[in-house]
KOLROLUM-652690 format. One record per residue (C-alpha): residue number from 1; x, y, z. Coordinates in steps of 0.5 Angstrom, whole numbers, always signed. Layout:
N
<rec><num>NUM</num><X>X</X><Y>Y</Y><Z>Z</Z></rec>
...
END
This chain:
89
<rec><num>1</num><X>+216</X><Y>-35</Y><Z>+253</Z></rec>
<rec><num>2</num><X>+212</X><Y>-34</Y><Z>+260</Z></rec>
<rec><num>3</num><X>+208</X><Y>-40</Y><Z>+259</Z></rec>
<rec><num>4</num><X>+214</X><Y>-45</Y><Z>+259</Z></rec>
<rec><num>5</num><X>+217</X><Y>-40</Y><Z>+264</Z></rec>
<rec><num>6</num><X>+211</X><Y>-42</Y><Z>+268</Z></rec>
<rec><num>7</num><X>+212</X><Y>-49</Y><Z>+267</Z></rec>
<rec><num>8</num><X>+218</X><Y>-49</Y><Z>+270</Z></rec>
<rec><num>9</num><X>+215</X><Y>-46</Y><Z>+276</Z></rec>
<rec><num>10</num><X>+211</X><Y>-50</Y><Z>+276</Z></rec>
<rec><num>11</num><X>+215</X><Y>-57</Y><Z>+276</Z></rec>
<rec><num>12</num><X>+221</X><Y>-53</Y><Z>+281</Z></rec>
<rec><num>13</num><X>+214</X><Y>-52</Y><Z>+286</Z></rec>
<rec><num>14</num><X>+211</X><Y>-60</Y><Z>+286</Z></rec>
<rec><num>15</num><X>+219</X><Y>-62</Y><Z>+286</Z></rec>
<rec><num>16</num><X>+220</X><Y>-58</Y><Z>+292</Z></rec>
<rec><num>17</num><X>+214</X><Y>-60</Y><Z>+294</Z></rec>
<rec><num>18</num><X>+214</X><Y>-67</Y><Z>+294</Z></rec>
<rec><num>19</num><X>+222</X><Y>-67</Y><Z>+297</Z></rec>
<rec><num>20</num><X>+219</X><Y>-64</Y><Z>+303</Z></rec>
<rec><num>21</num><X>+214</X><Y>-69</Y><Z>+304</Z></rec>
<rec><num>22</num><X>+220</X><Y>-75</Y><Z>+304</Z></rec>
<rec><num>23</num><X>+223</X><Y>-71</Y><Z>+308</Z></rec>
<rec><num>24</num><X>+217</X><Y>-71</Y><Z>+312</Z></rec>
<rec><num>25</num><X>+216</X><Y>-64</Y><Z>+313</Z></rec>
<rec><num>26</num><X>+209</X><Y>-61</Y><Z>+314</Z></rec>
<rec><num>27</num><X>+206</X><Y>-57</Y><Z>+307</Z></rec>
<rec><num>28</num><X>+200</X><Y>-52</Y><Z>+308</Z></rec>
<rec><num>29</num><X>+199</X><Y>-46</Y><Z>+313</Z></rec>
<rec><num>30</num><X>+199</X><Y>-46</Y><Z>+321</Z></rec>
<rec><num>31</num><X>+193</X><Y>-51</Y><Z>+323</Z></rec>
<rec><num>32</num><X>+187</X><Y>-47</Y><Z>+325</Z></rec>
<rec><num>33</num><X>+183</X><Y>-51</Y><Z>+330</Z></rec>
<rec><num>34</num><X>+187</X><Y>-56</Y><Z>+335</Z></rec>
<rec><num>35</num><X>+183</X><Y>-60</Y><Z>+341</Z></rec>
<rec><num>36</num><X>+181</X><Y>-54</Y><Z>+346</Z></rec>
<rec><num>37</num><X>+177</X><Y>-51</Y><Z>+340</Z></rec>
<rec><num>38</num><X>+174</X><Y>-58</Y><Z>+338</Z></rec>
<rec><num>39</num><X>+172</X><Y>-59</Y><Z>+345</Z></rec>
<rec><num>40</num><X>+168</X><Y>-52</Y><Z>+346</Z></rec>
<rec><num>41</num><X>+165</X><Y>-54</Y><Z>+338</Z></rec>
<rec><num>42</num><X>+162</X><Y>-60</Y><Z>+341</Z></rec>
<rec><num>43</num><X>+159</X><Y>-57</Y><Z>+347</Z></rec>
<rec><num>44</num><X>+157</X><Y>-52</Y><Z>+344</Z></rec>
<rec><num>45</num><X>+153</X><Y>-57</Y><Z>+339</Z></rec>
<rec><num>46</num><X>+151</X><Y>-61</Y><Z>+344</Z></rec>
<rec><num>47</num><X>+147</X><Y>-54</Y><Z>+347</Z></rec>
<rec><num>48</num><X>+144</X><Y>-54</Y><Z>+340</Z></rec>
<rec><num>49</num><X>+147</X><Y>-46</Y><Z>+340</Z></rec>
<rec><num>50</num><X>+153</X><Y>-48</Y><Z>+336</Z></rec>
<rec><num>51</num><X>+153</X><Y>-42</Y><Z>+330</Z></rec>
<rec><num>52</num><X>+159</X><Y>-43</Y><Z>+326</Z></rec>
<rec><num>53</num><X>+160</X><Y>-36</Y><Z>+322</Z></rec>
<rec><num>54</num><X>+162</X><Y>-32</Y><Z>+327</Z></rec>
<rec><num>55</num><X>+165</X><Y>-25</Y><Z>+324</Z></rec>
<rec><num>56</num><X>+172</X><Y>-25</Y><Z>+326</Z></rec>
<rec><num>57</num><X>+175</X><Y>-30</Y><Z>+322</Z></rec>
<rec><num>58</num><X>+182</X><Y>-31</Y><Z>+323</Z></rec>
<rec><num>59</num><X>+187</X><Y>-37</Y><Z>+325</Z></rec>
<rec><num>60</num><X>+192</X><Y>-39</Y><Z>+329</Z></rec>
<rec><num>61</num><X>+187</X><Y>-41</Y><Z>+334</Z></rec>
<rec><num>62</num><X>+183</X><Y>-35</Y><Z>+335</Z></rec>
<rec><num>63</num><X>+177</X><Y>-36</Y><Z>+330</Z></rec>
<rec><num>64</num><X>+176</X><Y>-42</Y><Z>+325</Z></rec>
<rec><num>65</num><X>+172</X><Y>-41</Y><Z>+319</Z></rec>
<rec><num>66</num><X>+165</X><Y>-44</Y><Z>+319</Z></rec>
<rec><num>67</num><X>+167</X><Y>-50</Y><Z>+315</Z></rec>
<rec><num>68</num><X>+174</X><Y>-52</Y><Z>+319</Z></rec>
<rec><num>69</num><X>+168</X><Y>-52</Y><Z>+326</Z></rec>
<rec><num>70</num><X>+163</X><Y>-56</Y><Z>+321</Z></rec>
<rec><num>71</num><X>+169</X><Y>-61</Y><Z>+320</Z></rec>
<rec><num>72</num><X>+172</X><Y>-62</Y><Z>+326</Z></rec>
<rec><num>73</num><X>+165</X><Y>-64</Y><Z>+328</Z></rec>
<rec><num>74</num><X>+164</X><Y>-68</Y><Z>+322</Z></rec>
<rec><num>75</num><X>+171</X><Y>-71</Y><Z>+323</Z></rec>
<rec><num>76</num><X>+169</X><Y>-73</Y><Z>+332</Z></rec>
<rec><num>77</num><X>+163</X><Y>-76</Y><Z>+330</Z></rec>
<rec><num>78</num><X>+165</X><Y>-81</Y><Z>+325</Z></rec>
<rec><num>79</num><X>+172</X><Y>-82</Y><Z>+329</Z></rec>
<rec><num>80</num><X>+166</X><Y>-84</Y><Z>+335</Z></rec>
<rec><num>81</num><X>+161</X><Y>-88</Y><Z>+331</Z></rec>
<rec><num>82</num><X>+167</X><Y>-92</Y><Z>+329</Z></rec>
<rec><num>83</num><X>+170</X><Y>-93</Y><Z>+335</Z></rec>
<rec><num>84</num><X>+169</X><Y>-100</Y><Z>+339</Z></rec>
<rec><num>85</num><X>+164</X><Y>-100</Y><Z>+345</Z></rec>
<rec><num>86</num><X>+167</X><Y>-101</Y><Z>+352</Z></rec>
<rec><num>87</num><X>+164</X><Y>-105</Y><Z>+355</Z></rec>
<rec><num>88</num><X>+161</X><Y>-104</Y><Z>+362</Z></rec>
<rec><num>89</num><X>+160</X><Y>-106</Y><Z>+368</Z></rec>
END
């Protein structure tokens, strides 16, 4: 009985899942990271000081986990290496 019931639940959650996705709502929490926090990551990469543990991780902009900073950077260099050159003058 509890196995088919979680099943149901299961079924009912993608459902309702995938009809928020047609509807083009965003599924998942508050985004931690936005552009000022990607722009402090990279200075502080580029001063070699960057240490992505900090011990107060929390979200909504404040304090993102090491692994959303180390991200974020990963994503900005692929997305510059990718980019065209502009040329120059």
């Amino acid at each position: 009985m509890a196995e088919s019931e979680r099943d149901y639940i299961r079924d009912k959650t993608l459902e309702g899942q995938e009809t928020a996705r047609t509807e083009g709502k965003a599924i998942g929490g508050v985004k931690a990271s936005d552009e000022d926090m990607l722009a402090t990551a990279l200075r502080l990469h580029d001063d070699e000081r960057l240490s992505p543990h900090h011990p107060h991780r929390k979200k909504r902009g404040h304090h993102p986990a090491p692994a959303t900073v180390m991200r974020m950077l990963r994503e900005h260099d692929e997305q510059t290496a990718t980019a065209p050159l502009e040329p120059t003058a």
